[in-house]
LOLO-937886 format. One record per residue (C-alpha): residue number from 1; residue in three letters; x, y, z. Coordinates in Angstrom, 1 decimal. Example, Ala and Ser with C-alpha at 12.3 -4.5 7.8 and 13.67 -1.06 7.14 Angstrom:
LOLO-937886
<1,"ALA",<12.3,-4.5,7.8>>
<2,"SER",<13.7,-1.1,7.1>>
end
This chain:
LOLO-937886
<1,"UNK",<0.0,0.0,0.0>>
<2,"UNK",<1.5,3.2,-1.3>>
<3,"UNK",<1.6,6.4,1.3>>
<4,"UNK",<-1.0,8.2,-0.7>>
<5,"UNK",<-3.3,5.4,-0.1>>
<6,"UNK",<-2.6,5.1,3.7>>
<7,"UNK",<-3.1,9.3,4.1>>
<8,"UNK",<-6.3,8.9,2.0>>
<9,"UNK",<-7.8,6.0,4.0>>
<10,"UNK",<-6.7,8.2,7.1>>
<11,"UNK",<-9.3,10.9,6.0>>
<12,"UNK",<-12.0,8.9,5.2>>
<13,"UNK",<-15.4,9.1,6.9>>
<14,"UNK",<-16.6,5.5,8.9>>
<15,"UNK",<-19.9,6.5,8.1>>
<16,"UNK",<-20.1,7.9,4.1>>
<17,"UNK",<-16.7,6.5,3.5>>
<18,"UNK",<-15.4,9.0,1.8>>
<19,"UNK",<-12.8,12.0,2.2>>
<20,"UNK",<-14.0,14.0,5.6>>
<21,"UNK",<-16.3,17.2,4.4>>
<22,"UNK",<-16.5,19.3,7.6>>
<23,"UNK",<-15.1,17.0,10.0>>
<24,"UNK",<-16.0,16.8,13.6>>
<25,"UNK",<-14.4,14.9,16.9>>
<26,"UNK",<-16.9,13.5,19.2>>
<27,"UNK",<-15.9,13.6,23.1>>
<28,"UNK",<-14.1,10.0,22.5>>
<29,"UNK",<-12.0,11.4,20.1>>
<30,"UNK",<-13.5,9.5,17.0>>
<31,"UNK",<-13.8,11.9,13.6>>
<32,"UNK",<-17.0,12.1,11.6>>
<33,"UNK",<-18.5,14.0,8.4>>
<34,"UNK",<-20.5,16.6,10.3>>
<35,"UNK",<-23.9,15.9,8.5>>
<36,"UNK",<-23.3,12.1,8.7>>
<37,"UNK",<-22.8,12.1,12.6>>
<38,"UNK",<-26.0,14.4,12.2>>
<39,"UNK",<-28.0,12.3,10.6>>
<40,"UNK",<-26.3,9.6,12.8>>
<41,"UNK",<-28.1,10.7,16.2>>
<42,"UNK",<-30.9,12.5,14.6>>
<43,"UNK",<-32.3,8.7,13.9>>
<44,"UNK",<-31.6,6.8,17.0>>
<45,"UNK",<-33.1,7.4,20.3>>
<46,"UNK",<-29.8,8.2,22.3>>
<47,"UNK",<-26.5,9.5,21.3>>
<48,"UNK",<-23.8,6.7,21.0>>
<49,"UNK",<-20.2,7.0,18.9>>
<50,"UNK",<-20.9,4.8,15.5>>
<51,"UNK",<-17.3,3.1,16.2>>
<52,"UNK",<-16.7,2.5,20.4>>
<53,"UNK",<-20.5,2.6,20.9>>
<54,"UNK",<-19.8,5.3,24.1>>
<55,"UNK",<-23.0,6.9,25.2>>
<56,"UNK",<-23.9,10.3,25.7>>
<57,"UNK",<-25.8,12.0,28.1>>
<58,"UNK",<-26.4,14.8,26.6>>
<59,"UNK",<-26.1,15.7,22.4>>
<60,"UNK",<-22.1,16.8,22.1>>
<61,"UNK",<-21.7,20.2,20.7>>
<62,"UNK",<-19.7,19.7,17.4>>
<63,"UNK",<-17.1,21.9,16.2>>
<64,"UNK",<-15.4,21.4,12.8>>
<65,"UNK",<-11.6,20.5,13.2>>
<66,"UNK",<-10.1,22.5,11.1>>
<67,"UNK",<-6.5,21.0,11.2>>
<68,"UNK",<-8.6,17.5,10.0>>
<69,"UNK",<-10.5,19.9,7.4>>
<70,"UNK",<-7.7,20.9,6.0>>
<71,"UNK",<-5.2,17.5,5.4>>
<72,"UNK",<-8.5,16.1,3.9>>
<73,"UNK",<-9.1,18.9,1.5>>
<74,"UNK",<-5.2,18.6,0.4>>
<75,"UNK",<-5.7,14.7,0.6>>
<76,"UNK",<-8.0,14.8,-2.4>>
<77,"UNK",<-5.7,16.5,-4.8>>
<78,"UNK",<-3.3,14.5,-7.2>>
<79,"UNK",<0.4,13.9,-6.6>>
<80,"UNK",<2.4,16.0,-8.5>>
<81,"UNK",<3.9,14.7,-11.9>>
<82,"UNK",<7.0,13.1,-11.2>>
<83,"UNK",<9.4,13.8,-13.4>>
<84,"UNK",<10.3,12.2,-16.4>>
<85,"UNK",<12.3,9.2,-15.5>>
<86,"UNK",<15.9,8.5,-17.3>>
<87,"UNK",<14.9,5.6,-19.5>>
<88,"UNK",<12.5,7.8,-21.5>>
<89,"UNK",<15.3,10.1,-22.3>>
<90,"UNK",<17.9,6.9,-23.3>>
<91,"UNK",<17.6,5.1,-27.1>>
<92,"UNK",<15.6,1.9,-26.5>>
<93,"UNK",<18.3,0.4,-28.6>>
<94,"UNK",<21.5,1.4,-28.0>>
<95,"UNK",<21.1,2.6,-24.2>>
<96,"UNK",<22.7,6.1,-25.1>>
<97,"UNK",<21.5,8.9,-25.0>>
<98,"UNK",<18.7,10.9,-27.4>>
<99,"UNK",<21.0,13.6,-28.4>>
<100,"UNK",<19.8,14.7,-32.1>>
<101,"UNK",<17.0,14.7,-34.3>>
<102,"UNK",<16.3,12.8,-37.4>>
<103,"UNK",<13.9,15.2,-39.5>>
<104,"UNK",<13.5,12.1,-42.4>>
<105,"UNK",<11.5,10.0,-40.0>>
<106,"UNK",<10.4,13.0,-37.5>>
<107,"UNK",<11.8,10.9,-34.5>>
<108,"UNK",<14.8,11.3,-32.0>>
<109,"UNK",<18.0,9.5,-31.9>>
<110,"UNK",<21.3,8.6,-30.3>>
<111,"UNK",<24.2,9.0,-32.0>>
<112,"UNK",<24.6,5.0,-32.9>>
<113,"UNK",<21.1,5.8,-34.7>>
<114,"UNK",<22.6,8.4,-36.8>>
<115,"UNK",<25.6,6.0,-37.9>>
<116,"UNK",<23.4,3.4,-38.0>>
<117,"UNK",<19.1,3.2,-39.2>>
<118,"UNK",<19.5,6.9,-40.1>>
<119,"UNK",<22.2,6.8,-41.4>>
<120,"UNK",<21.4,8.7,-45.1>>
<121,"UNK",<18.9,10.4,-43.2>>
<122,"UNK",<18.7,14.2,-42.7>>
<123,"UNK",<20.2,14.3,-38.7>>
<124,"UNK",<20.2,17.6,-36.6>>
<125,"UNK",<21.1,18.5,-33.1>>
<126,"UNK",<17.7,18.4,-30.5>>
<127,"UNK",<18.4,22.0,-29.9>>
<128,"UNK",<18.6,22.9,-33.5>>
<129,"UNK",<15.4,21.3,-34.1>>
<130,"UNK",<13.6,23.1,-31.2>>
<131,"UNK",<15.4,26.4,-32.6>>
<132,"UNK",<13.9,25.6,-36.3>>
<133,"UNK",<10.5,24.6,-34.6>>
<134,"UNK",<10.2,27.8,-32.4>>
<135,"UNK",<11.5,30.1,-35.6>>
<136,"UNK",<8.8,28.4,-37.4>>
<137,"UNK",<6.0,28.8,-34.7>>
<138,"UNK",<7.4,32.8,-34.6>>
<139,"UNK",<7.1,33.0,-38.3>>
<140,"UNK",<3.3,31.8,-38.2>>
<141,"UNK",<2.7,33.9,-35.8>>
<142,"UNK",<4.3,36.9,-37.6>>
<143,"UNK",<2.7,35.8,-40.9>>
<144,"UNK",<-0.5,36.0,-38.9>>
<145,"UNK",<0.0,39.3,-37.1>>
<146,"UNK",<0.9,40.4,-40.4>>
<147,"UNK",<-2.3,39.0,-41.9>>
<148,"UNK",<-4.5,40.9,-39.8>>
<149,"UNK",<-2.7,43.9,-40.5>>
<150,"UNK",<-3.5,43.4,-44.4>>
<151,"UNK",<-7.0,42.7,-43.4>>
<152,"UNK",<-7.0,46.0,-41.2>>
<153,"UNK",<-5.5,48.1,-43.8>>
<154,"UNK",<-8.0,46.5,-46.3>>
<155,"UNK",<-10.9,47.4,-44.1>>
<156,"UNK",<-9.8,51.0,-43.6>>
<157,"UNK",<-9.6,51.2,-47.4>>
<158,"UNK",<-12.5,49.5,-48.3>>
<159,"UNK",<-14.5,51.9,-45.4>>
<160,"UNK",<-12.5,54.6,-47.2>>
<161,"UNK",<-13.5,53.6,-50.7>>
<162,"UNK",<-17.1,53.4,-49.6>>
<163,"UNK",<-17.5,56.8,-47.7>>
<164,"UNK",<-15.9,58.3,-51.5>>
<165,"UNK",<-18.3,56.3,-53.6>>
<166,"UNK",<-21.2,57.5,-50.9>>
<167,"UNK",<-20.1,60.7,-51.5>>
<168,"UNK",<-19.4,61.1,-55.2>>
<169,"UNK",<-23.0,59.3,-55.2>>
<170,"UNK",<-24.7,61.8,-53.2>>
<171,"UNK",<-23.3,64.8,-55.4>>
<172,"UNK",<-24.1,62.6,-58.2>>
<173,"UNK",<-27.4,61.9,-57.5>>
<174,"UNK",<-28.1,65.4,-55.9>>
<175,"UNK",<-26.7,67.0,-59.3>>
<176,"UNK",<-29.6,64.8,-61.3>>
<177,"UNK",<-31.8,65.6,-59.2>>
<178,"UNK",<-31.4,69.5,-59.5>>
<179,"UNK",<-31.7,68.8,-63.2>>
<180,"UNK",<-34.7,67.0,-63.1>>
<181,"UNK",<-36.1,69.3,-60.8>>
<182,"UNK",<-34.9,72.3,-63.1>>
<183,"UNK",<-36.4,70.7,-66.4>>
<184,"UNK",<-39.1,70.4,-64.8>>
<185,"UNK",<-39.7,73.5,-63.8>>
<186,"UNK",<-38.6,74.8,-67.3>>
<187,"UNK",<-41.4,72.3,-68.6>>
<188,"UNK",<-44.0,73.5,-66.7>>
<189,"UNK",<-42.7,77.1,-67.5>>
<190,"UNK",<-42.9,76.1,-71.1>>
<191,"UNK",<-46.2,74.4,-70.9>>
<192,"UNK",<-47.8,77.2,-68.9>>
<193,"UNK",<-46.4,80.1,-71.5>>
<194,"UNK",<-47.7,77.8,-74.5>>
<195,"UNK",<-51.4,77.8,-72.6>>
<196,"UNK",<-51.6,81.4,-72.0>>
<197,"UNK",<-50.9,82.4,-75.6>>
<198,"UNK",<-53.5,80.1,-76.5>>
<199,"UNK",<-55.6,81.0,-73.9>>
<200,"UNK",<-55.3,84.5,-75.1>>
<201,"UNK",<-55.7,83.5,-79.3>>
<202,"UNK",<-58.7,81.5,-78.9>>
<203,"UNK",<-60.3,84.4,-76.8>>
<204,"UNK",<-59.4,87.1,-79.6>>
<205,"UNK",<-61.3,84.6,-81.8>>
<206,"UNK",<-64.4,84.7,-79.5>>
<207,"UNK",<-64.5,88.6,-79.3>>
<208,"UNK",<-63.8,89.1,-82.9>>
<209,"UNK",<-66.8,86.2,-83.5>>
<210,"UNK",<-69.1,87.9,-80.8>>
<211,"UNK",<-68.6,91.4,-82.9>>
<212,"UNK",<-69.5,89.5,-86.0>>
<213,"UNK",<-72.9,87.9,-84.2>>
<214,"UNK",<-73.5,91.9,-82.6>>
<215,"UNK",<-73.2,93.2,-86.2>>
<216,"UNK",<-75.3,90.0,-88.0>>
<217,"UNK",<-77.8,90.7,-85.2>>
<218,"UNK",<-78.0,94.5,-86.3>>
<219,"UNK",<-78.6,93.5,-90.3>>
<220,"UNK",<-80.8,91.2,-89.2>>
<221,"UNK",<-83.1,93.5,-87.6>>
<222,"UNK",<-82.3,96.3,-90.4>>
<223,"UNK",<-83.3,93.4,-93.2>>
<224,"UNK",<-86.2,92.6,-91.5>>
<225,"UNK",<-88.2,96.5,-92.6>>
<226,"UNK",<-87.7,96.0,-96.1>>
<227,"UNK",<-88.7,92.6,-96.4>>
<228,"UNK",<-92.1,93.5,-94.8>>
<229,"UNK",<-92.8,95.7,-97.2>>
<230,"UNK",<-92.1,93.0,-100.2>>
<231,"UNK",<-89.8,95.6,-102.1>>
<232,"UNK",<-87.3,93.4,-102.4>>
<233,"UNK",<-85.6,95.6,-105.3>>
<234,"UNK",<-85.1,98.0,-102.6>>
<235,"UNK",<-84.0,95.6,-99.9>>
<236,"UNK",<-81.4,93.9,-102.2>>
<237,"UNK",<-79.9,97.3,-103.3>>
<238,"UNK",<-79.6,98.7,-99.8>>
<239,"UNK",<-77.9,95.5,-98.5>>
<240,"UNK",<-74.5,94.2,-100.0>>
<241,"UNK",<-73.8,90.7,-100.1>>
<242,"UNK",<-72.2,88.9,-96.7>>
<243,"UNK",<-69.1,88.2,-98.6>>
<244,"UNK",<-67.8,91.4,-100.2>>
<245,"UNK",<-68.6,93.1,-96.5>>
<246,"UNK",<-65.0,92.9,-94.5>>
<247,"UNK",<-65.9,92.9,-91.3>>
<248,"UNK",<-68.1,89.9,-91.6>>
<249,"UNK",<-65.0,86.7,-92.2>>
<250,"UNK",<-65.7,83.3,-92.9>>
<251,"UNK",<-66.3,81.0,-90.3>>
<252,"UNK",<-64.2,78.3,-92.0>>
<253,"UNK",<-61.2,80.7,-92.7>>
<254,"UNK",<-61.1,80.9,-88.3>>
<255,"UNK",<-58.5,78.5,-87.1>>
<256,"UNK",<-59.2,77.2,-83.5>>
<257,"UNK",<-56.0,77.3,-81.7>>
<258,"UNK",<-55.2,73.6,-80.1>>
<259,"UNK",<-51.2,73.0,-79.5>>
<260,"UNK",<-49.7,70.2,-78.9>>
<261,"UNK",<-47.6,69.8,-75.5>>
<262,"UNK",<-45.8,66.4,-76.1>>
<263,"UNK",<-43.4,68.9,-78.1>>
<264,"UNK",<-41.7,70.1,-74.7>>
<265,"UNK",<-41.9,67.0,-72.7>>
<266,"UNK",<-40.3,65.2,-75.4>>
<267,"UNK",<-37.6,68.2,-75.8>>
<268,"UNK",<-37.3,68.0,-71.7>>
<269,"UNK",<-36.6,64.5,-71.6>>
<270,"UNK",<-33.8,64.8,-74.5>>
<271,"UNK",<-31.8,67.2,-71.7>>
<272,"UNK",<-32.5,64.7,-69.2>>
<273,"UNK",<-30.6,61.9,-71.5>>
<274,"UNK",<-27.9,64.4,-72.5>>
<275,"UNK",<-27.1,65.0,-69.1>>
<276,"UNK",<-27.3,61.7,-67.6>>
<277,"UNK",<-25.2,60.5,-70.4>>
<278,"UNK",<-22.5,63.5,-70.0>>
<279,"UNK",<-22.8,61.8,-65.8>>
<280,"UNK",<-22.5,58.5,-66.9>>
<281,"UNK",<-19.3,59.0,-69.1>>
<282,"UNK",<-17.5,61.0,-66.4>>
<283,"UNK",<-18.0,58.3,-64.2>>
<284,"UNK",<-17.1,55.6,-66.6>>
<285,"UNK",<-14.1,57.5,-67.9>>
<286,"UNK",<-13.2,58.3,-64.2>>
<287,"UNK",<-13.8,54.2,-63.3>>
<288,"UNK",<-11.3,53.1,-66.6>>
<289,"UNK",<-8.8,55.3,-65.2>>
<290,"UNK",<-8.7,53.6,-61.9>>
<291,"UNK",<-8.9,50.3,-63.6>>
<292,"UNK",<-6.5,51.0,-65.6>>
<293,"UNK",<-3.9,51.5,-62.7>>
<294,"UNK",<-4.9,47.9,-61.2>>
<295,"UNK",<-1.4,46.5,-62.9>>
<296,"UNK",<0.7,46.1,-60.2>>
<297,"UNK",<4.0,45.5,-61.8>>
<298,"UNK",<4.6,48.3,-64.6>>
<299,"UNK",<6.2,44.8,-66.2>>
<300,"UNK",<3.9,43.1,-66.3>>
<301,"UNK",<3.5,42.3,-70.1>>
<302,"UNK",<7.0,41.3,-69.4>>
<303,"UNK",<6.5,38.3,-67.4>>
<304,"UNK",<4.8,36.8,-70.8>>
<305,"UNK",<7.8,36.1,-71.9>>
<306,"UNK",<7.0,37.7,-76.2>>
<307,"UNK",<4.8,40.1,-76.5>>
<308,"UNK",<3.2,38.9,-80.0>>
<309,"UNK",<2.1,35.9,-80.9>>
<310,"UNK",<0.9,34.8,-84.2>>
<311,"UNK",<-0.7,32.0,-85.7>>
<312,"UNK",<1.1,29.3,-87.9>>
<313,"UNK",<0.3,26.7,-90.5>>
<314,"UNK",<1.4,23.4,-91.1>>
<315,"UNK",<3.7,23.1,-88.4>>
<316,"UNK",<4.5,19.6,-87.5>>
<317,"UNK",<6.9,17.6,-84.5>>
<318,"UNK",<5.5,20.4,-82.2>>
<319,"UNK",<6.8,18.6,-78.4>>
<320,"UNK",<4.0,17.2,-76.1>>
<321,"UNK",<3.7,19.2,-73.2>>
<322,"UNK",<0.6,18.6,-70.2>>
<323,"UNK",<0.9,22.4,-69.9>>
<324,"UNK",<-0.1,23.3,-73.8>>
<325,"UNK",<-3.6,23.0,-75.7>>
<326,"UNK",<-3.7,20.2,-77.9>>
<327,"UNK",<-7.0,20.8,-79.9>>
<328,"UNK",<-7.5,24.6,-80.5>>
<329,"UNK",<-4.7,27.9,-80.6>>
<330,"UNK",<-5.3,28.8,-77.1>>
<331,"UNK",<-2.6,31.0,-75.3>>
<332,"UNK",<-2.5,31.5,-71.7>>
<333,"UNK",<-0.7,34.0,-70.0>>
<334,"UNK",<2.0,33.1,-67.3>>
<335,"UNK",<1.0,35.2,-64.6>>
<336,"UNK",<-2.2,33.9,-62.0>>
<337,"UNK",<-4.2,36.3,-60.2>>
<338,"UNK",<-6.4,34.6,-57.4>>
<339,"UNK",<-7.4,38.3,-55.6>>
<340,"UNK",<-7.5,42.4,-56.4>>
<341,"UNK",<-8.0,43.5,-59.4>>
<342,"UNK",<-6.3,43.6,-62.6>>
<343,"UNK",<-6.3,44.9,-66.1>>
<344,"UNK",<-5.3,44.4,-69.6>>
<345,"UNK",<-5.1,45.9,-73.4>>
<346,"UNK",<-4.7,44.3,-76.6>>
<347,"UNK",<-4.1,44.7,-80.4>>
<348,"UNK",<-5.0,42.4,-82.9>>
<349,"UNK",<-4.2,43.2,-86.4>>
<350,"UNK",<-5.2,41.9,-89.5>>
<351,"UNK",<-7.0,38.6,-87.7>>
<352,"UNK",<-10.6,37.3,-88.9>>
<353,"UNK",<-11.2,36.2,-85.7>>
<354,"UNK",<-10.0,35.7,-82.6>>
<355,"UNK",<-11.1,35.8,-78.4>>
<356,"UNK",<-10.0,37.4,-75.6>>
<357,"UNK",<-10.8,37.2,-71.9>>
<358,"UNK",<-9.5,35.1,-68.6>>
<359,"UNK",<-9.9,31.6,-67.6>>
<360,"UNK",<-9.5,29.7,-65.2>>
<361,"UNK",<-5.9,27.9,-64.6>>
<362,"UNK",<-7.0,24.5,-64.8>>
<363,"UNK",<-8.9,24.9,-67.7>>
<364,"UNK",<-9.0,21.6,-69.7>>
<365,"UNK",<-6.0,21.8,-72.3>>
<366,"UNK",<-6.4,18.2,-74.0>>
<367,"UNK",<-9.8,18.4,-75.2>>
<368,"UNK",<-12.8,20.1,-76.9>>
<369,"UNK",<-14.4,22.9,-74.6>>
<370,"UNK",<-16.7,25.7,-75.5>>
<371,"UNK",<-15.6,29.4,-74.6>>
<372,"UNK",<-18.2,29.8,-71.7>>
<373,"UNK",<-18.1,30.4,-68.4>>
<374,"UNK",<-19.5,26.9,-67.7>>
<375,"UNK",<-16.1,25.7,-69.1>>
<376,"UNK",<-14.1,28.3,-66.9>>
<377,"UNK",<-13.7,30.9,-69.4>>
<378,"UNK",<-14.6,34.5,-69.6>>
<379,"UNK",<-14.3,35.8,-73.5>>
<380,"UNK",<-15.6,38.1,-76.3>>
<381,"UNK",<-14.7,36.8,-79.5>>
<382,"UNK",<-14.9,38.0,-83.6>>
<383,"UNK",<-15.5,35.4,-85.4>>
<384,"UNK",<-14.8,36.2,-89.4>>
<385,"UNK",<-15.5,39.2,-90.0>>
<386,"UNK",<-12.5,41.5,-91.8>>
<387,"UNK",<-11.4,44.4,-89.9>>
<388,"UNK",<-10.5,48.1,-91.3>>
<389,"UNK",<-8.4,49.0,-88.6>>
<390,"UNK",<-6.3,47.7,-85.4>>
<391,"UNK",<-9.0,47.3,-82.6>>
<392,"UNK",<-7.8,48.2,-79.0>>
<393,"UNK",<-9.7,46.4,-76.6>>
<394,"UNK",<-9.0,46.3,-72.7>>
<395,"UNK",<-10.7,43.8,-70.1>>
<396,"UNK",<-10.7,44.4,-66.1>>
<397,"UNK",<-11.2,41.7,-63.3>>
<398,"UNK",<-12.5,41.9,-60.2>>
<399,"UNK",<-11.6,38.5,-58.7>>
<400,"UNK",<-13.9,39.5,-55.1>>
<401,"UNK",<-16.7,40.8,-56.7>>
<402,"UNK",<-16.9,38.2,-59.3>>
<403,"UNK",<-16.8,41.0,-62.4>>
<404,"UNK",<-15.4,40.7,-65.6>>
<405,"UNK",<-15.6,43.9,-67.8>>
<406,"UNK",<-14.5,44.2,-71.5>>
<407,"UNK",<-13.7,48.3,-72.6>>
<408,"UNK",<-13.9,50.2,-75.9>>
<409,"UNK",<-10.4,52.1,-74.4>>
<410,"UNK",<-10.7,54.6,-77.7>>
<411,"UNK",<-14.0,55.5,-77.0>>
<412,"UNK",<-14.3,55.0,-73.1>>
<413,"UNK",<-17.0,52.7,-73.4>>
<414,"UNK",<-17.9,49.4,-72.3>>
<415,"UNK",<-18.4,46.6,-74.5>>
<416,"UNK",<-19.7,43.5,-71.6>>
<417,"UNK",<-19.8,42.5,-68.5>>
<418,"UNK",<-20.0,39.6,-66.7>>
<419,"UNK",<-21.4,39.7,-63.3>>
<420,"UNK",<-21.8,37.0,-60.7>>
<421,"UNK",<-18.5,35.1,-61.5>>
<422,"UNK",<-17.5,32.1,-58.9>>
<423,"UNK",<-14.0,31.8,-60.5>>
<424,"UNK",<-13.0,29.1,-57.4>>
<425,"UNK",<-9.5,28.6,-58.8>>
<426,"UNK",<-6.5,31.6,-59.9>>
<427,"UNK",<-7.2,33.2,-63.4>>
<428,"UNK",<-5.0,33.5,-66.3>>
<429,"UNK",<-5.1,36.3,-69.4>>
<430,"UNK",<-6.6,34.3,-72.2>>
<431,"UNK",<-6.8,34.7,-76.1>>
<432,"UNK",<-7.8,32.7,-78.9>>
<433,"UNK",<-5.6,33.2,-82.1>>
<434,"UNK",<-7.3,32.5,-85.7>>
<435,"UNK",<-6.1,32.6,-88.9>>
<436,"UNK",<-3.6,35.0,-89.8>>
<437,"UNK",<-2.5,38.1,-88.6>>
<438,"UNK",<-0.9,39.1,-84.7>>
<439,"UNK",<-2.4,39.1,-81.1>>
<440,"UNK",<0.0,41.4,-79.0>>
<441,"UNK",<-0.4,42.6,-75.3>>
<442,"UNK",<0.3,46.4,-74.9>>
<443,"UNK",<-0.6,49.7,-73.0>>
<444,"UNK",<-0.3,52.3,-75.5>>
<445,"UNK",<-3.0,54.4,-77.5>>
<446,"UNK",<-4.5,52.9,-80.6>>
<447,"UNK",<-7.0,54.2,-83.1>>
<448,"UNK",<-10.7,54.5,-83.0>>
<449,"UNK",<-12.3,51.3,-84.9>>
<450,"UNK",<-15.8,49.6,-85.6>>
<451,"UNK",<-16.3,45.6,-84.5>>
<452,"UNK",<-18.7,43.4,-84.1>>
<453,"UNK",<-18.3,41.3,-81.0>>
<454,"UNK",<-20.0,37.5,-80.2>>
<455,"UNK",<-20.0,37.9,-76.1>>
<456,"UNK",<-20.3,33.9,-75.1>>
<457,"UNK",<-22.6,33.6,-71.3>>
<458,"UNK",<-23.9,30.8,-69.7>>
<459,"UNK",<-27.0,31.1,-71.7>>
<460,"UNK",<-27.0,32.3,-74.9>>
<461,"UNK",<-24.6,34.2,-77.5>>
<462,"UNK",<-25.2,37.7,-77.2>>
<463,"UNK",<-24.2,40.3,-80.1>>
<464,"UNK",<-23.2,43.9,-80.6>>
<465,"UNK",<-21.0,46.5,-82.6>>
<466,"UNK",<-19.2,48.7,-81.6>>
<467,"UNK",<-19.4,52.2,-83.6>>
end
């Protein structure tokens, strides 16, 4: 029987049998839980001691013993951990000691190990291993701290970004508002001015037709003396005919004044479209710009290793690579983007057709796939038609918000967008090379051009030209 065992049965209660809770010392000097000697006496008729059977007169008073109290209380806790005994430190093996580390097999080993099981293996001092774990655990932790940083800084910059947008929207929206409010008011104005100068011609009309009835009255009554007396020589003599009198007009020659008023709203609404257009390209122009920036590295086109590439016939013993497309002229670009934003240009001259766009990285190269998003791939695409002139077309992604955006960068005007994008994997720059001519990545200014574009979605093959 271990000491720990002997101290523990020391402290136990005869009556519960368990560690003392409150213990108490009867007048024979026998120890007791103070509820259990309690409960003891408070069911039998007289007060005895449950182990010598002593009677007493009178109920003892109890008192806790707080010296018993408090060697139970530190009875119940565990031993402390003994320390880790010798053998556990020695090689099972060898008997020597575990001095080094062997980082093939992730174990630790004497130095007859090293020579010996391990020994092409990749062996370390324990201490350098524990160095190399702790640097490791520190660099974690920094890449963390560093981490949340990033994601701090983002946050300011996004909160930033959206107090600007909520601005520019508000003076936006409050500068459309003013203009609606002040065509309007100029249509109204308009409408009103039109009203009151025909308001005022139709009532000239009335007066001048109320002194025509005034003097037809008049004749009437004049006419009326002659013909009584039947000399109608006389009466047609005296009276000239309706027609040769000037103040009497035609009632057919009067025009009723009746404008239209569409005239105005239409004219109105006109402003209201030349305006929000004039909005609408500021903001796109100013949104282009800021896309436009998104390349992080100024050499960028660089990392593609050639600029241009061009599309040849015939060519035969071309290497097998799991990297290259075997079924259609697809090019990829080299750099991946899996975050941010970023934005490209490109000239294509003298091509029938051709595609351009992003995909994802692990786009199927070995077979037949359609250039759709279902397939991983984000594209507009001319498909034979001849082109005048070099056309300059620039595409944006914005991998977060799911957005890919293809530009008209002459005319600052978009051509597509694709909206609601799970990309789930990095995206690559992506073109589609026809017959003839060059593709070639560039940021410089090109000429103004007209295209027709084939924009393939999920759904359907949606068309439009450019102008």
């Amino acid at each position: 029987m271990t000491v720990v065992s002997l101290c523990r049965r020391i402290f136990v209660c005869s009556i519960c049998l368990s560690v003392f809770v409150d213990p108490v010392s009867t007048p024979c000097g026998h120890n007791f839980c103070k509820s259990c000697i309690c409960s003891y006496w408070d069911e039998s008729s007289h007060c005895t001691c449950p182990l010598c059977k002593e009677d007493f007169n009178t109920r003892p008073q109890l008192k806790i013993n707080t010296l018993l109290s408090h060697m139970a209380s530190h009875s119940l806790k565990k031993p402390p951990k003994q320390e880790e005994s010798c053998e556990s430190r020695m090689c099972a093996e060898h008997h020597k000691p575990l001095e080094l580390f062997c980082k093939t097999d992730n174990i630790c080993v004497c130095t007859y190990c090293s020579f010996s099981d391990h020994k092409s293996h990749n062996i370390v001092p324990l201490g350098e291993e524990c160095e190399e774990r702790k640097a490791e655990v520190m660099k974690m932790l920094s890449v963390r701290k560093k981490k949340i940083e990033q994601i701090q800084t983002s946050l300011e910059l996004s909160q930033k970004a959206a107090n600007k947008v909520t601005t520019e929207g508000l003076e936006v929206f409050t500068a459309l508002e003013q203009a609606v409010q002040k065509n309007l008011d100029n249509l109204i104005k308009e409408i009103q001015g039109k009203l009151e100068k025909t308001t005022k011609q139709n009532k000239d009309l009335i007066a001048e037709l109320e002194n025509q009835i005034s003097e037809l009255d008049h004749r009437s009554t004049e006419m009326e003396k002659p013909a009584n007396s039947e000399d109608y020589l006389q009466f047609l003599k005296t009276f000239t005919p309706f027609k040769s009198d000037p103040n009497i007009k035609n009632c057919s020659m009067l025009s009723i004044c009746q404008p239209s008023f569409k005239g105005p709203v239409v004219r109105s609404l006109l402003d209201l479209e030349k305006t929000f257009t004039e909005v609408l390209n500021r903001i796109y122009q100013a949104d282009l710009k800021a896309k436009q920036k998104c390349e992080v590295d100024p050499k960028l086109s660089m990392k593609f290793g050639n600029k241009k590439c061009s599309y040849m016939w015939g060519r035969e013993n071309v290497p097998i690579d799991p990297e290259t497309f075997s079924v259609f002229p697809f090019v990829m670009g080299q750099q991946s983007f899996s975050s941010g934003s970023f934005y490209f240009e490109v000239q294509v001259t003298r091509k029938t057709q051709w595609a351009l766009g992003v995909a994802r990285e692990s786009i199927n190269r070995k077979d037949e796939i359609t250039l759709s998003p279902s397939f991983g791939v984000w594209v507009i695409l001319l498909q034979h038609s001849e082109l005048l002139v070099c056309p300059s077309k620039g595409w944006c992604v914005d991998y977060e918000e799911g957005v890919v955006s293809f530009h008209d960068v002459d005319a600052a005007a978009p051509i597509y967008f694709f909206t609601g994008c799970c990309f789930n994997d990095k995206l690559r720059p992506f073109f589609v090379q026809g017959g003839g001519g060059v593709c070639a990545l560039f940021r410089d200014n090109l000429v103004t051009h007209s295209l027709s574009f084939w924009v393939f979605s999920s759904f359907e093959y949606v068309s439009f030209k450019i102008l």
